[in-house]
C-alpha positions in Angstrom: 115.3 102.1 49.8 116.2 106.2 44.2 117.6 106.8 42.2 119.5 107.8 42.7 121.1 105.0 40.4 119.9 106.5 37.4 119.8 110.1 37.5 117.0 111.8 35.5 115.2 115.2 35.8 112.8 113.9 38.4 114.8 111.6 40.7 112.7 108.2 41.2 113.2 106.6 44.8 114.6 103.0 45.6 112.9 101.2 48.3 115.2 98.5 50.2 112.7 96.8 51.8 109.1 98.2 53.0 107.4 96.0 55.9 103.0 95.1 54.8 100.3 95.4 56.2 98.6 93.2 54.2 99.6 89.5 54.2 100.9 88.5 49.9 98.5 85.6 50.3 95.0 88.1 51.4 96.1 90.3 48.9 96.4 87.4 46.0 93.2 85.9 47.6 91.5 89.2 47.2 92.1 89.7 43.9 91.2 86.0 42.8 87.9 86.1 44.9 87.3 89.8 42.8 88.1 88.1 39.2 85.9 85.3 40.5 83.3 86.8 41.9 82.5 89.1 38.3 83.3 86.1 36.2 80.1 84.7 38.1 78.1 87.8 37.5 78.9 87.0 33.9 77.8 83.3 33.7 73.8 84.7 35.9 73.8 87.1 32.8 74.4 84.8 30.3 71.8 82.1 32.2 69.4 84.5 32.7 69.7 85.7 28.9 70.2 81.7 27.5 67.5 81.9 25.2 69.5 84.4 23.5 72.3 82.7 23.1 73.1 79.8 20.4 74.8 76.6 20.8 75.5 75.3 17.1 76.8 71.8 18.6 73.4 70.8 19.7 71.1 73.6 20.0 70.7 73.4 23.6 72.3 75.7 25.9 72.6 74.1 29.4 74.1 75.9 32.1 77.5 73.9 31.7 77.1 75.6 27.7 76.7 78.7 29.7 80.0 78.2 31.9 81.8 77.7 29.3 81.1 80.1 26.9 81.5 82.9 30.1 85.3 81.4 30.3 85.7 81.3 27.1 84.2 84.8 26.6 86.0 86.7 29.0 89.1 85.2 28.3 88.4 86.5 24.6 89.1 83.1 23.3 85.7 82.4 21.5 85.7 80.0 19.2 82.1 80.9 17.4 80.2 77.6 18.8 78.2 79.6 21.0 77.1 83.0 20.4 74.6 85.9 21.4 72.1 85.5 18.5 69.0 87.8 19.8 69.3 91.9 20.2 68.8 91.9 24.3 71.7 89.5 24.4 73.9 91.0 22.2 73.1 94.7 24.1 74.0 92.7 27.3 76.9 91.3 26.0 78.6 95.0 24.9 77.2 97.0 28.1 77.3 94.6 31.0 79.8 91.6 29.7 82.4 93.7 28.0 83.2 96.0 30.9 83.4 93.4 33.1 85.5 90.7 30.4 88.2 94.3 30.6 88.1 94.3 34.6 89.0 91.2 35.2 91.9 91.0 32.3 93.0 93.9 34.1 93.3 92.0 37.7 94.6 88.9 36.2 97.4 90.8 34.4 97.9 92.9 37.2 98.1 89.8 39.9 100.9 88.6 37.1 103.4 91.8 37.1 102.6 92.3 41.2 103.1 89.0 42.6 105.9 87.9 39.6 107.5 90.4 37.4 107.6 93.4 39.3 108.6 90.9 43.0 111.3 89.8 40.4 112.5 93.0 39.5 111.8 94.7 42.7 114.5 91.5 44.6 116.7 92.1 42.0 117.1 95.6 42.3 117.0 95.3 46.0 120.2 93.3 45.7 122.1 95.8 43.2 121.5 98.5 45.6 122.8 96.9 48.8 125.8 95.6 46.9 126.4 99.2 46.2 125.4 100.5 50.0 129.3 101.3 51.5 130.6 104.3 53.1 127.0 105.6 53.4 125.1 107.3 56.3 122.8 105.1 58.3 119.8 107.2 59.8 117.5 105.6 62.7 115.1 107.3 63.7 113.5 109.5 61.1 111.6 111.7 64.0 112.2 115.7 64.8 115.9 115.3 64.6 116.5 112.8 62.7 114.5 114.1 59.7 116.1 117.8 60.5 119.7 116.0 60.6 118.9 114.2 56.7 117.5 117.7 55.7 121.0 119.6 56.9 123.1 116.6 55.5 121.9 117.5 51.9 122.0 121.1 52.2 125.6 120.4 53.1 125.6 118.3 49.4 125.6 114.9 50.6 124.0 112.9 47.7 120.9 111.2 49.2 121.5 108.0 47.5 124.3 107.7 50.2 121.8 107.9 53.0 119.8 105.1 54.6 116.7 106.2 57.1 115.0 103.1 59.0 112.0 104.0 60.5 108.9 101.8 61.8 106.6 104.7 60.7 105.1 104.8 57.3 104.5 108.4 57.2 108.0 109.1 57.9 109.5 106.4 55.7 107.7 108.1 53.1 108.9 111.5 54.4 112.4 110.1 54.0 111.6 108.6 50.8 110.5 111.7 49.1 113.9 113.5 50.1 115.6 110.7 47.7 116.6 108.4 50.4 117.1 105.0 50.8 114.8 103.8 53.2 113.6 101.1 55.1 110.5 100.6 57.4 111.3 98.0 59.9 113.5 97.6 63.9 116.5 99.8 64.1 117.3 97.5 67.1 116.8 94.4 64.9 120.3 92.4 63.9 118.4 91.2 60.6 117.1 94.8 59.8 120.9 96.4 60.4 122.8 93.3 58.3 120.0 94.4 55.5 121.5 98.0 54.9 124.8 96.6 55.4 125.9 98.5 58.6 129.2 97.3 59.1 130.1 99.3 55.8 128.6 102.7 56.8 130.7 105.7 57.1 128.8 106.8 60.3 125.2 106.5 61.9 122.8 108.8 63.4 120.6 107.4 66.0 117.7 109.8 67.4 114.6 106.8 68.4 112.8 109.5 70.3 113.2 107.5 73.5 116.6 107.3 75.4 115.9 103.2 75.9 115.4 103.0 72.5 118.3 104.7 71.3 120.6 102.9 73.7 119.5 99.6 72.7 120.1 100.7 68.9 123.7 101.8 69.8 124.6 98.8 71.3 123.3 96.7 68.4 124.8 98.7 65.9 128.5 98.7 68.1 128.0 95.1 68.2 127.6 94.7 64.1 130.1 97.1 63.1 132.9 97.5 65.9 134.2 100.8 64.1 131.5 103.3 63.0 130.9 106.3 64.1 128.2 106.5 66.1 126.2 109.7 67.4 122.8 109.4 69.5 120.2 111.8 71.0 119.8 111.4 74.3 117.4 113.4 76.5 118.0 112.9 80.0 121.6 113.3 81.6 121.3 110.7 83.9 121.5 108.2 80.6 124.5 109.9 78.3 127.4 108.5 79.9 124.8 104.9 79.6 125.1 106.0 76.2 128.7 105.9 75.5 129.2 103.1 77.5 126.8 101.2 74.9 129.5 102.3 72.5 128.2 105.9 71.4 131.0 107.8 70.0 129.2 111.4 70.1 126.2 111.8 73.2 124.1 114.9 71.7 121.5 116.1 74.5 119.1 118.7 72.7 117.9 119.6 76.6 121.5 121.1 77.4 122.2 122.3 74.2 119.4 124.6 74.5 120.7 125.7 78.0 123.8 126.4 76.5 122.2 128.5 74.5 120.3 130.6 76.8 123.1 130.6 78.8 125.3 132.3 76.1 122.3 134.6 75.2 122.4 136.0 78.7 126.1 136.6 78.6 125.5 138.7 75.1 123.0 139.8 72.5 124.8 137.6 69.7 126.4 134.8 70.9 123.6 132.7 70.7 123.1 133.3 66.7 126.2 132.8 66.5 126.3 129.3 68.0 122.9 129.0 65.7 125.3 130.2 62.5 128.1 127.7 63.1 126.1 124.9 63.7 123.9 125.1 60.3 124.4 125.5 56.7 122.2 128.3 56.1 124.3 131.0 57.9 127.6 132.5 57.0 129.7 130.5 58.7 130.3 126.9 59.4 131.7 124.7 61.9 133.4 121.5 60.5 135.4 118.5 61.6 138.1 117.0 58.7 141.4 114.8 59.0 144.2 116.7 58.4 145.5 116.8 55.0 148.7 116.4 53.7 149.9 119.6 52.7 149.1 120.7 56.7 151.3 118.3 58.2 153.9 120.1 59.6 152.2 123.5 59.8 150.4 125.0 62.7 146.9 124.9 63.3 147.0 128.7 62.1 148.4 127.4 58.7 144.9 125.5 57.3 144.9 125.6 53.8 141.4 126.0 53.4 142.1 129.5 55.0 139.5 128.2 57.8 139.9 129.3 61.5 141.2 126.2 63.3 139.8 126.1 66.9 140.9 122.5 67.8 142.9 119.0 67.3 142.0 115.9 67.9 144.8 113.7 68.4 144.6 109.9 69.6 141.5 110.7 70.5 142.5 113.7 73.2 141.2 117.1 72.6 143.6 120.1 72.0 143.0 124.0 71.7 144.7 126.2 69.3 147.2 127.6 72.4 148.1 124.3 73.1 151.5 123.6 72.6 149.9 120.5 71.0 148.3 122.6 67.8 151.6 124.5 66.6 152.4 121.1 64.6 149.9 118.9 63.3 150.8 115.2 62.6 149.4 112.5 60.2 145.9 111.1 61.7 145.1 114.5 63.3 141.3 115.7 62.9 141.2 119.2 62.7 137.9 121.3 63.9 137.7 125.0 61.9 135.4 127.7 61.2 135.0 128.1 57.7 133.3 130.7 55.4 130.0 129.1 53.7 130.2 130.1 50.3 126.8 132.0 48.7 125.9 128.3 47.1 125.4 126.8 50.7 124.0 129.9 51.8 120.9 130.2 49.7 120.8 126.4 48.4 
């Protein structure tokens, strides 16, 4: 939910928030009734071993005496009042008492950094990251294609510090996690889980739920949260894309008639199916990419890119324009600009 935000050889991964399965209070209790439970192991050794044991005070050793020199012996006080005297106890004491007197300093300190240093740190940390979450990707849905979109994303060298995945299953979180995402186990369709990653300052979102209700209710949360951000969703059926857009969707990607498309084109020729294969991906030799215009190309034709780039299409005001349009021979300010571009050997073999 790392990092990410200090780089090292091995990147470590920020969490932003990770839902339990077990309650803070069952886990403290458990660990408690643990300490507890050998500290009283402790005091039947010592009471079953009291004549070995020597109370200078009185010379008695009652089984408060023996109570108190367990605390007081585990806690590695000892203040020499009571003491193993005899060879049994003294055996007992360094085979049976010692190992225990280490486990339970080991859960007491342990209870201390889980429940109050390392929550401290953890909520700290937690809050410098979302501070810093703007213009990132939002992922929901970590599934087939939303894993295979995060996976494409960083071969394209988007840093995975800027992505957040929000997932309700642990083995995907962690799947997400271990690419160097942020991530976040919890209700894509939740208002509370979306203001958490800071949605309203995402530079888009991808929304694949692996059910079209799903995804349709996460669109329409996330349009009502954040008015302006891109937003692209897998739908399956066709009956529920234009449902889609009308949730405020800006891009409706249905994997069913994509793949038609592509068996469609493979009829028509041997290669025009890899091809639709290359342009889509990273890995092949060619890529198909969607940029504003830039400066310098204002003015010129779509012909005139200067990244040297095939352009293919405008988009102006939101209307769609081919390269024989009339449209494309001079492109204005606030154009977006659709090309074919070389992938360079880098992207090629990452």
């Amino acid at each position: 939910m790392a990092r990410r935000l200090s780089k090292s050889v091995q990147r470590q991964f920020d969490v932003l928030r990770r839902a339990t399965r077990w309650p803070v209070w069952a886990d403290l209790a458990t660990r408690l009734g643990v300490a507890f439970l050998l500290i009283g192991i402790v005091v039947l050794v010592h009471w079953s071993d009291r004549e070995g044991l020597q109370d200078l005070y009185d010379g008695h050793v009652s089984f408060l005496d023996v109570v108190y020199f367990t605390m007081i012996s585990v806690t590695t006080t000892g203040f020499g009042d009571i003491t193993p005297v005899s060879d049994r106890s003294r055996l007992m004491e360094a085979v049976i008492v010692t190992p225990i007197r280490i486990a339970v300093l080991f859960i007491f300190i342990g209870t201390a950094y889980q429940f109050v240093l390392k929550r401290t740190w953890e909520k700290w940390r937690m809050a410098r990251i979302q501070a810093k979450l703007t213009d990132h990707i939002v992922v929901l849905g970590f599934g087939v294609s939303g894993s295979e979109a995060v996976k494409e994303l960083i071969a394209r060298g988007t840093d995975p510090a800027s992505i957040v995945v929000i997932d309700q299953a642990r083995g995907r979180i962690n799947a997400a996690e271990h690419l160097g995402c942020n991530v976040l186990e919890g209700d894509a369709s939740n208002d509370d889980t979306l203001i958490h990653i800071r949605i309203a300052q995402a530079r888009s979102v991808l929304v694949s739920a692996g059910r079209d209700d799903t995804s349709i209710l996460i669109v329409l949360t996330v349009r009502h949260l954040s008015p302006n951000v891109p937003i692209s969703v897998v739908i399956r059926a066709r009956d529920n894309e234009l449902l889609a857009r009308q949730a405020g969707a800006n891009n409706v990607i249905n994997p069913v008639s994509f793949t038609g498309l592509l068996l469609a084109g493979s009829a028509e020729g041997a290669h025009v199916a890899d091809y639709m294969a290359d342009l889509a991906g990273i890995a092949g030799r060619v890529q198909l990419v969607e940029r504003p215009v830039s400066d310098a190309e204002i003015g010129r034709s779509l012909e005139q890119l200067v990244t040297g780039g095939r352009g293919l299409r405008i988009y102006r005001d939101g209307k769609p324009y081919g390269f024989w349009e009339e449209e494309a021979k001079q492109l204005q300010a606030g154009d977006h600009v659709v090309e074919v571009v070389r992938c360079t050997p880098r992207e090629t073999n990452p």
